[in-house]
N, CA, C and O atoms as a Tinker XYZ file with bonds, in Angstrom:
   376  protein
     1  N     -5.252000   -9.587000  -12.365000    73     2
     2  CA    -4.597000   -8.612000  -11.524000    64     1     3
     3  C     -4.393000   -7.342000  -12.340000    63     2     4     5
     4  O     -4.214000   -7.417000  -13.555000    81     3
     5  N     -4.421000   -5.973000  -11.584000    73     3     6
     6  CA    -4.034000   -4.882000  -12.774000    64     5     7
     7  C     -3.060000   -4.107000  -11.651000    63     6     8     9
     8  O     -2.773000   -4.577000  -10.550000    81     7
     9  N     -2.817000   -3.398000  -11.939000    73     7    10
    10  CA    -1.347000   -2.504000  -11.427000    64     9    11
    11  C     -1.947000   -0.495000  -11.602000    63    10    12    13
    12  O     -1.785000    0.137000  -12.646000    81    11
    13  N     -2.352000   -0.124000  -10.805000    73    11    14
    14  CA    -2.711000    1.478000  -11.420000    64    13    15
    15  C     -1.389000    2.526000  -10.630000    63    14    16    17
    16  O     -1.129000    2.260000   -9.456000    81    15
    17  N     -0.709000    3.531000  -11.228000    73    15    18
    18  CA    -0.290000    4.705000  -10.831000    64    17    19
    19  C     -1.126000    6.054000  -10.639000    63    18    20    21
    20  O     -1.826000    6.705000  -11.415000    81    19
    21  N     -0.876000    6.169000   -9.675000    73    19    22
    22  CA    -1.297000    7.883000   -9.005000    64    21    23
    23  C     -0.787000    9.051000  -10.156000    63    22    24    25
    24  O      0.086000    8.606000  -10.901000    81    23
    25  N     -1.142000   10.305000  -10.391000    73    23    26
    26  CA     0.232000   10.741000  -10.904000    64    25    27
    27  C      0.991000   11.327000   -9.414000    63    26    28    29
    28  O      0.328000   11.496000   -8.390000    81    27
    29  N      2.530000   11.607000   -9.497000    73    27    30
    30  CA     3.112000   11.651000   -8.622000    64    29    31
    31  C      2.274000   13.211000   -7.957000    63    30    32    33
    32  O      1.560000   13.991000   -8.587000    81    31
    33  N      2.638000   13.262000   -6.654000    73    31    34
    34  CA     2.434000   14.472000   -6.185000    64    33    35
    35  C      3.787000   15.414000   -5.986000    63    34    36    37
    36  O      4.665000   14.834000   -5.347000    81    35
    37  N      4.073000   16.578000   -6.357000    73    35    38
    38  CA     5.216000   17.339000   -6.670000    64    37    39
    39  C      4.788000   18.477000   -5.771000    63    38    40    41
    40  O      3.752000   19.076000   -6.061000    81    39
    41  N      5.616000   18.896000   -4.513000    73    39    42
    42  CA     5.810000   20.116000   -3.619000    64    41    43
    43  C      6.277000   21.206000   -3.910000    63    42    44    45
    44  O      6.502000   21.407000   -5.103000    81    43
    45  N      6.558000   22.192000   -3.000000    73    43    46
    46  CA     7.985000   22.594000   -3.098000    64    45    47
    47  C      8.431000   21.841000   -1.394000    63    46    48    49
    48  O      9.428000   22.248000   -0.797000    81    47
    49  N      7.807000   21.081000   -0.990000    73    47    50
    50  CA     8.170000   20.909000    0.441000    64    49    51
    51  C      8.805000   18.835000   -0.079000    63    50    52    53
    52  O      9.238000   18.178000    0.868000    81    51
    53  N      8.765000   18.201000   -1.367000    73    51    54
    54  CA     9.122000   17.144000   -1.250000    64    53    55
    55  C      7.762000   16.186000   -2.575000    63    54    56    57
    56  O      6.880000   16.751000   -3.221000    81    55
    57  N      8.039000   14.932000   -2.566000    73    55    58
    58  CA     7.070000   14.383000   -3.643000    64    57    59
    59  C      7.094000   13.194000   -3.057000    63    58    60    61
    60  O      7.791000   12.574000   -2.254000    81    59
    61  N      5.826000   13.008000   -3.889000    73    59    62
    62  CA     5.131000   11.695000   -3.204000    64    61    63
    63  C      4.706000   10.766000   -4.751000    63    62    64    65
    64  O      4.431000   11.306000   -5.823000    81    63
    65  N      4.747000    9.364000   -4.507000    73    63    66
    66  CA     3.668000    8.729000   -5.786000    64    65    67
    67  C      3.516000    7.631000   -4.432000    63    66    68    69
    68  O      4.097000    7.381000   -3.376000    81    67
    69  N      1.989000    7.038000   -5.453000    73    67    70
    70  CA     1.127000    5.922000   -4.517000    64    69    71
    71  C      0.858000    5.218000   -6.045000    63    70    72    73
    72  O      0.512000    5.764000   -7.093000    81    71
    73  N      1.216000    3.499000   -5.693000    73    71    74
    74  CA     0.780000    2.448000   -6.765000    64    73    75
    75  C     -0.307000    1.786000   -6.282000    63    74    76    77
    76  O     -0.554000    1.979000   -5.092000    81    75
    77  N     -1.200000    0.871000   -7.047000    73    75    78
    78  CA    -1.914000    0.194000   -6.417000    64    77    79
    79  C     -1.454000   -1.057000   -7.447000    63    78    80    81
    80  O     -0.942000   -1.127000   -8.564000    81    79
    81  N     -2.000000   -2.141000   -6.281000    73    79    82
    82  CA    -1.852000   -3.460000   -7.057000    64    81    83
    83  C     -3.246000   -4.680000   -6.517000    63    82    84    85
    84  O     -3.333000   -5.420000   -5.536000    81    83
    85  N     -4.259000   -4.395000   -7.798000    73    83    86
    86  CA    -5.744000   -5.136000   -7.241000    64    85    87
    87  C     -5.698000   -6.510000   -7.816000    63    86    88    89
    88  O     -4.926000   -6.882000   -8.701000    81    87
    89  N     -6.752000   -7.338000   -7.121000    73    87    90
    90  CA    -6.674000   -8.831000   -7.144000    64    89    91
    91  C     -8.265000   -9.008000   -6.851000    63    90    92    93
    92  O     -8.677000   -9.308000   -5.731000    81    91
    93  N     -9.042000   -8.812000   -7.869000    73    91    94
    94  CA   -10.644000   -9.249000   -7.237000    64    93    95
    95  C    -10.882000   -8.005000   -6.320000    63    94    96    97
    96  O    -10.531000   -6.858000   -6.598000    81    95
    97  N    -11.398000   -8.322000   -5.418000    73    95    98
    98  CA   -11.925000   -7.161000   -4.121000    64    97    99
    99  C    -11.033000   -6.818000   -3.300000    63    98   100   101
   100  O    -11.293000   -6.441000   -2.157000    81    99
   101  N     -9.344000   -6.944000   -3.999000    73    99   102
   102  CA    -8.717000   -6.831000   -2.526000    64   101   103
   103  C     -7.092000   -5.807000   -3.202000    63   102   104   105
   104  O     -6.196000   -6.173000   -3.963000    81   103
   105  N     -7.193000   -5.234000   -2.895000    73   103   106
   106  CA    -5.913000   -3.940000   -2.796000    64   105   107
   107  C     -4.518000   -3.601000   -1.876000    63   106   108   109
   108  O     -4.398000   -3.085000   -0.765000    81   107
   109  N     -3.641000   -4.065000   -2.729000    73   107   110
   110  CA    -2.350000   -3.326000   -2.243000    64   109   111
   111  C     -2.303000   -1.567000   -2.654000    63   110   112   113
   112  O     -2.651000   -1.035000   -3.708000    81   111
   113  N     -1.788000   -0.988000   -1.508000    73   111   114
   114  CA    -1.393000    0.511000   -2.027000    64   113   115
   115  C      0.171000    0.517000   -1.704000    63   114   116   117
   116  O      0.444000    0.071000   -0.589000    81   115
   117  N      0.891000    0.803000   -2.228000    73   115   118
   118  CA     2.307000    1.029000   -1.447000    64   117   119
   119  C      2.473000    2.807000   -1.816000    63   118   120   121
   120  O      2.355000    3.249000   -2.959000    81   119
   121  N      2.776000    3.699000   -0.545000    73   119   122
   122  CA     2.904000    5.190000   -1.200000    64   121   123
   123  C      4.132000    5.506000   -1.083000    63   122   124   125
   124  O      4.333000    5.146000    0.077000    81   123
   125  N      5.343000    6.025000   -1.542000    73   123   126
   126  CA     6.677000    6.291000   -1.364000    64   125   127
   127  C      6.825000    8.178000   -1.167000    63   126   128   129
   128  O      6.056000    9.079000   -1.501000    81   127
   129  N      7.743000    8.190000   -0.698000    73   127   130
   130  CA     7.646000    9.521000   -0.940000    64   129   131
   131  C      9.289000    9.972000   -0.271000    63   130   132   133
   132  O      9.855000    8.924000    0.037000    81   131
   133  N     10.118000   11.117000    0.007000    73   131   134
   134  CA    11.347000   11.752000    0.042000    64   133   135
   135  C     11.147000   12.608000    1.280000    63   134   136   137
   136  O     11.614000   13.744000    1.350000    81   135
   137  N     10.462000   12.059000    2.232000    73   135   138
   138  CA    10.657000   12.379000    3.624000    64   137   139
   139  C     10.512000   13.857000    3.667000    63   138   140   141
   140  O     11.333000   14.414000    4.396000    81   139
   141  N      9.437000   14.820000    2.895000    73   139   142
   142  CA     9.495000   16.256000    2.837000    64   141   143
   143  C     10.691000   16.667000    2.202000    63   142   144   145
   144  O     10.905000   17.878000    2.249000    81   143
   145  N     11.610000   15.887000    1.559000    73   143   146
   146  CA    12.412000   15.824000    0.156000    64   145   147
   147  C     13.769000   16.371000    1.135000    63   146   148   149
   148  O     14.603000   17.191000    0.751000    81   147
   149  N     13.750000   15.657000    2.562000    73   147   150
   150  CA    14.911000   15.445000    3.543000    64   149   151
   151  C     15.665000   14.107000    2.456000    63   150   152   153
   152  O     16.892000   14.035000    2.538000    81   151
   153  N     15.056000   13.232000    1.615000    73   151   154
   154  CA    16.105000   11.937000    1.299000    64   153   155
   155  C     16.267000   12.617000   -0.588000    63   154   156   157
   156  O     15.683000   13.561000   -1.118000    81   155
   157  N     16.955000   11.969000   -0.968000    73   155   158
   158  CA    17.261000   12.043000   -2.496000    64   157   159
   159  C     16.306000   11.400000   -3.706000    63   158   160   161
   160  O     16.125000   11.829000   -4.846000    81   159
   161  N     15.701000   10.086000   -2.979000    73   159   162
   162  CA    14.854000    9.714000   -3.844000    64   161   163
   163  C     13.156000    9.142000   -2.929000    63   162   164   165
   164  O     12.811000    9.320000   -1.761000    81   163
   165  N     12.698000    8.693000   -3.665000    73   163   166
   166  CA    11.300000    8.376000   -2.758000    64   165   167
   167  C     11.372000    6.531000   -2.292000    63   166   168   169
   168  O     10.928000    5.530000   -2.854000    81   167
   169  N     12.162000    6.739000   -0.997000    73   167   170
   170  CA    12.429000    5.648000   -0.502000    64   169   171
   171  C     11.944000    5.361000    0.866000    63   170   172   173
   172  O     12.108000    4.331000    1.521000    81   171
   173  N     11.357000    6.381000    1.167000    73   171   174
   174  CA    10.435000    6.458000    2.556000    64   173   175
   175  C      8.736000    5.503000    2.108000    63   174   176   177
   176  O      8.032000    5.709000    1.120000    81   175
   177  N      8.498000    4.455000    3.265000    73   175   178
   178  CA     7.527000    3.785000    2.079000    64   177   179
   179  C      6.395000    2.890000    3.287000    63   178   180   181
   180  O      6.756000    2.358000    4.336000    81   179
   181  N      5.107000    2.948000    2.775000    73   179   182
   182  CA     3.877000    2.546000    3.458000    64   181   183
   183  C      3.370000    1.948000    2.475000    63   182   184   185
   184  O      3.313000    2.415000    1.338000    81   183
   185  N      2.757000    0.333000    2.993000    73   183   186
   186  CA     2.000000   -0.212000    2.889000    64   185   187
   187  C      0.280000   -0.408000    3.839000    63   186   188   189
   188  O      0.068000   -0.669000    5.023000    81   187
   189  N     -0.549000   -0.180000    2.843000    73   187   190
   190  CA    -1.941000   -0.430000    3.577000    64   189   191
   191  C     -2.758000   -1.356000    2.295000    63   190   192   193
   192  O     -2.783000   -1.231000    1.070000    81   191
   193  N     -3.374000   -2.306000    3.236000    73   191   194
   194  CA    -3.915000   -3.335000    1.977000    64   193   195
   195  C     -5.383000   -2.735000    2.486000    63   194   196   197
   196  O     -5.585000   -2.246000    3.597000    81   195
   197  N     -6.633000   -2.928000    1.121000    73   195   198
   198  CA    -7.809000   -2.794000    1.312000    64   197   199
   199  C     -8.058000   -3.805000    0.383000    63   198   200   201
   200  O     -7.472000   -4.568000   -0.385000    81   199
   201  N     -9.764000   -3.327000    0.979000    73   199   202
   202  CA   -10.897000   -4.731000    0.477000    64   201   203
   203  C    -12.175000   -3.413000    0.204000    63   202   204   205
   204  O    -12.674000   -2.384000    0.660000    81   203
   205  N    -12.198000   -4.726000   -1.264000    73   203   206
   206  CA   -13.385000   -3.392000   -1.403000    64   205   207
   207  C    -15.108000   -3.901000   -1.749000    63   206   208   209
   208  O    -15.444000   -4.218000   -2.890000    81   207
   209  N    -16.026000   -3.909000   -0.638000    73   207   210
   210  CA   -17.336000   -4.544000   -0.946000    64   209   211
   211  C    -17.785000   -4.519000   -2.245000    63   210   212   213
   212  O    -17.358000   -3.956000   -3.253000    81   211
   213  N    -18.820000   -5.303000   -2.012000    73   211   214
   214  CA   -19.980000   -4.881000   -3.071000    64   213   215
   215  C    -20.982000   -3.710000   -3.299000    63   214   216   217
   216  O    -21.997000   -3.662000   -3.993000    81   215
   217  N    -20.424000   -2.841000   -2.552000    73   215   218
   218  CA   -21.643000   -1.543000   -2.674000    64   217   219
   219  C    -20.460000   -0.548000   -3.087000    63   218   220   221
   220  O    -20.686000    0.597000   -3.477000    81   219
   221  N    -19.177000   -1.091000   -2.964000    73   219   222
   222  CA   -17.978000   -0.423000   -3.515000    64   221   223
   223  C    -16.823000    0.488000   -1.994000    63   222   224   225
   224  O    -15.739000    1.072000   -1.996000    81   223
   225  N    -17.813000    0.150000   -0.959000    73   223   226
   226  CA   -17.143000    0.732000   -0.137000    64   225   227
   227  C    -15.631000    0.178000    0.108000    63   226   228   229
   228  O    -15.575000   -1.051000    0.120000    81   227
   229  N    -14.339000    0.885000    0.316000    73   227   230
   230  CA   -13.608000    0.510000    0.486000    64   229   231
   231  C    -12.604000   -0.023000    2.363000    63   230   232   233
   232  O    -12.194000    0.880000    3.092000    81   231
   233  N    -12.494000   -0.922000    2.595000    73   231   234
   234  CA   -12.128000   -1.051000    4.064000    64   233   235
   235  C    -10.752000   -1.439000    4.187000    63   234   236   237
   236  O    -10.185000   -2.255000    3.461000    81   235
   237  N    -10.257000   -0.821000    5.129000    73   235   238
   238  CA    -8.738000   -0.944000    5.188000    64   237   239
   239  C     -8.474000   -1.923000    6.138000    63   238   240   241
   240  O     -8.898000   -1.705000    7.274000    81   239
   241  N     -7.781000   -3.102000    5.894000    73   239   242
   242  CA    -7.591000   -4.429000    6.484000    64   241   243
   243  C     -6.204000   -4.639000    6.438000    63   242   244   245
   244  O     -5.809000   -5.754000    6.099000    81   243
   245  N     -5.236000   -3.583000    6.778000    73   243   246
   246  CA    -3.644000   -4.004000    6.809000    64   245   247
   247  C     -4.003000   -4.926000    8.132000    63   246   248   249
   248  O     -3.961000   -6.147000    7.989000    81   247
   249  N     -4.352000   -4.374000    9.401000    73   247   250
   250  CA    -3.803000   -5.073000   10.600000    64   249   251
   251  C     -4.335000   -6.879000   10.328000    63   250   252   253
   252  O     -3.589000   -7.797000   10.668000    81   251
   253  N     -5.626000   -7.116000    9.717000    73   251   254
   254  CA    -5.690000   -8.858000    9.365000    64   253   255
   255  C     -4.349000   -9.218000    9.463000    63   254   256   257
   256  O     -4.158000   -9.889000   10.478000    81   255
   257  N     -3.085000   -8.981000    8.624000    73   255   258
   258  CA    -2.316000   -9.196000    7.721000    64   257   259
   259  C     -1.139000   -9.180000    8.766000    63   258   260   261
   260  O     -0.442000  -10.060000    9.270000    81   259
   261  N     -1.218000   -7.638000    8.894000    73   259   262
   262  CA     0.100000   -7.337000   10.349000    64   261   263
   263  C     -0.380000   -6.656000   11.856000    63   262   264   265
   264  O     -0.103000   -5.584000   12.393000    81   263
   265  N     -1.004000   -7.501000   12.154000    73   263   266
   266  CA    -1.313000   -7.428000   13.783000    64   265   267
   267  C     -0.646000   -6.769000   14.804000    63   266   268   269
   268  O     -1.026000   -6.145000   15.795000    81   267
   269  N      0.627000   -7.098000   14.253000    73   267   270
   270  CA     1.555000   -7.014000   15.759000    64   269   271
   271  C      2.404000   -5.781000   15.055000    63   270   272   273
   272  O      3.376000   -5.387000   15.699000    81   271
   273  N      2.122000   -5.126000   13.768000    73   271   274
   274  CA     2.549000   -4.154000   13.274000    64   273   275
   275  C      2.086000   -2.571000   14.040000    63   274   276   277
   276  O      2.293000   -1.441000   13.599000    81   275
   277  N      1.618000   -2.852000   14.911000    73   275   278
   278  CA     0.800000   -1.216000   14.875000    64   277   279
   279  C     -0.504000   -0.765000   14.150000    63   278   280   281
   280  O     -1.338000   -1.503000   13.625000    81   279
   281  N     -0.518000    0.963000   14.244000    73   279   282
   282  CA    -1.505000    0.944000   13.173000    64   281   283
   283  C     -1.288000    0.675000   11.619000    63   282   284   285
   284  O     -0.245000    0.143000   11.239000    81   283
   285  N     -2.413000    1.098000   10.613000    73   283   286
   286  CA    -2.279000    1.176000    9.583000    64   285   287
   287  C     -1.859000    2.395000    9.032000    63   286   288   289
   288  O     -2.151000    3.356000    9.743000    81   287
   289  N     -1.156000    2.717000    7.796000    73   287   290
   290  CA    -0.111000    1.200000    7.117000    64   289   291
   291  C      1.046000    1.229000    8.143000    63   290   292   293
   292  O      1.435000    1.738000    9.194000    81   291
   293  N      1.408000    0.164000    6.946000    73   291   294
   294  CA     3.030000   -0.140000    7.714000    64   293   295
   295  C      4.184000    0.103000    7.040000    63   294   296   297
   296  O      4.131000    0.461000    5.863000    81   295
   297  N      5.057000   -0.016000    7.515000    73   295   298
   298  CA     6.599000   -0.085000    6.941000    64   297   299
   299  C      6.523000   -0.592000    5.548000    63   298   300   301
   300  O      5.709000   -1.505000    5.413000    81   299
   301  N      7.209000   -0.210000    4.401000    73   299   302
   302  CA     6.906000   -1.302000    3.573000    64   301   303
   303  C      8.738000   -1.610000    2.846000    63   302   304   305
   304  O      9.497000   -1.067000    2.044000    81   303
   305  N      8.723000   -2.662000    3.640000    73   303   306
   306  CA    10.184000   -3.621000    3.878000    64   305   307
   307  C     10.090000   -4.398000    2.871000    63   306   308   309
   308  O      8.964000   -4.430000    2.375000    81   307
   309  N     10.976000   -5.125000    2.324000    73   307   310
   310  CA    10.898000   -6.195000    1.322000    64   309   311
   311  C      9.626000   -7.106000    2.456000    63   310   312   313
   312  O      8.415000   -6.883000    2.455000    81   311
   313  N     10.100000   -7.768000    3.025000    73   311   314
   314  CA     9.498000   -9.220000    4.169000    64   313   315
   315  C      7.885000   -8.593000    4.343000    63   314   316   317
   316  O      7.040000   -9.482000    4.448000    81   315
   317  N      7.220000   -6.798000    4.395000    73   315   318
   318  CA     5.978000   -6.642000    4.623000    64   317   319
   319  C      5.312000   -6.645000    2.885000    63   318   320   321
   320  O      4.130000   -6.760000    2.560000    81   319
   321  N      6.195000   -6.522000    2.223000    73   319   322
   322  CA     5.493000   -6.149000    0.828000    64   321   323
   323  C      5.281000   -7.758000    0.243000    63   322   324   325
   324  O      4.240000   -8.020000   -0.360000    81   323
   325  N      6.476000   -8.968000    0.485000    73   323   326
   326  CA     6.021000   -9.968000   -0.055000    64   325   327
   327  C      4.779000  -11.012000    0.552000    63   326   328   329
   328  O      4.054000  -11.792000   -0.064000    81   327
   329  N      4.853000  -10.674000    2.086000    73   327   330
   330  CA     3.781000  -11.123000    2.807000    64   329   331
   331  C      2.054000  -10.320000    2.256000    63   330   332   333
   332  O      1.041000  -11.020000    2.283000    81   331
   333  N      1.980000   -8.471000    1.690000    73   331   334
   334  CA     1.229000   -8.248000    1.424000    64   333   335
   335  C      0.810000   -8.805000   -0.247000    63   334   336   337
   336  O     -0.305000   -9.056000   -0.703000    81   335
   337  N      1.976000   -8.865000   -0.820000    73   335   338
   338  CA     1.877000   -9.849000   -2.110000    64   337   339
   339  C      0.816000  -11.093000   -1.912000    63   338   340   341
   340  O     -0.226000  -11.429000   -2.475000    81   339
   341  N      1.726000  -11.679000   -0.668000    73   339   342
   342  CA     0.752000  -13.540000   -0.591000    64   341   343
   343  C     -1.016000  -13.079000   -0.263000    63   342   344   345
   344  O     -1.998000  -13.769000   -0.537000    81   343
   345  N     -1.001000  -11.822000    0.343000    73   343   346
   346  CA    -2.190000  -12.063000    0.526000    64   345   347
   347  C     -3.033000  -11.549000   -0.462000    63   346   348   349
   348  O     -4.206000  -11.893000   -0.318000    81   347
   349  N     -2.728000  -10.614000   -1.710000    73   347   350
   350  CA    -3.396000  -10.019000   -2.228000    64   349   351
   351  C     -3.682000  -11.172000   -3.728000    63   350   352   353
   352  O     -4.682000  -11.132000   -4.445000    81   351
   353  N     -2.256000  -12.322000   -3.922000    73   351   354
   354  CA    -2.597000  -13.255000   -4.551000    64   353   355
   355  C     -3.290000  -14.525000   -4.265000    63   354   356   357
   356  O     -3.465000  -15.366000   -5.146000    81   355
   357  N     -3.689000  -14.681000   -3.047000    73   355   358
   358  CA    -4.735000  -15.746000   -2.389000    64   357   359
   359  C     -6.090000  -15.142000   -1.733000    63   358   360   361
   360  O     -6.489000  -15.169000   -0.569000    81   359
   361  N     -6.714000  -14.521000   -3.051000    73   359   362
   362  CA    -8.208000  -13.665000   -2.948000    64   361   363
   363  C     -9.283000  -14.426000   -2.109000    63   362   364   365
   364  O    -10.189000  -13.829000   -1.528000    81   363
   365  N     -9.093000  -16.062000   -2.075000    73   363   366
   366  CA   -10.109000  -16.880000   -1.512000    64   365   367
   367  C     -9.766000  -17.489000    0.116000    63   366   368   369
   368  O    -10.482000  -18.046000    0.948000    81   367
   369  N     -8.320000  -17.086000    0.107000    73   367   370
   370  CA    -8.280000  -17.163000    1.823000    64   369   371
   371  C     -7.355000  -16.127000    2.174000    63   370   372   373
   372  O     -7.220000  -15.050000    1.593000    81   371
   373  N     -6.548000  -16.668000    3.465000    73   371   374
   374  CA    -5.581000  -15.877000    4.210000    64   373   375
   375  C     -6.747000  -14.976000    4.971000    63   374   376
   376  O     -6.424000  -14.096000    5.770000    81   375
């Protein structure tokens, strides 16, 4: 598994950072950011999981995961981040 940081993105309208967390061919992103720097810290927060082929293309597969979530990403709640956890640590199913 490896863990990469964005560097943060800095406004004058608010800031943003995006982590990733990879597992084989398959990607957590979580991006946080200060609501156009309406909140105090970067607690506004999206999850989108990807998968990334063999020719390197990358495909965004949150809804597999959260169906009944809407579009992609989603909320990222404790309950959506540990569910995107299970799936990004069980590379051979889910």
């Amino acid at each position: 598994m490896n863990i990469f940081a964005h560097q943060p993105m800095v406004t004058p309208n608010g800031q943003a950072v995006c982590v990733q967390f990879g597992n084989r061919a398959r990607r957590l992103s979580i991006a946080l950011d200060d609501s156009c720097g309406r909140l105090q810290s970067l607690s506004r927060g999206d999850i989108e999981l990807q998968r990334v082929g063999l020719s390197g293309m990358v495909e965004v597969c949150t809804q597999e995961v959260f169906p009944d979530q809407g579009s992609s990403p989603v909320h990222a709640s404790m309950e959506n981040f540990n569910l995107a956890m299970e799936w990004l640590n069980n590379p051979d199913g889910m």
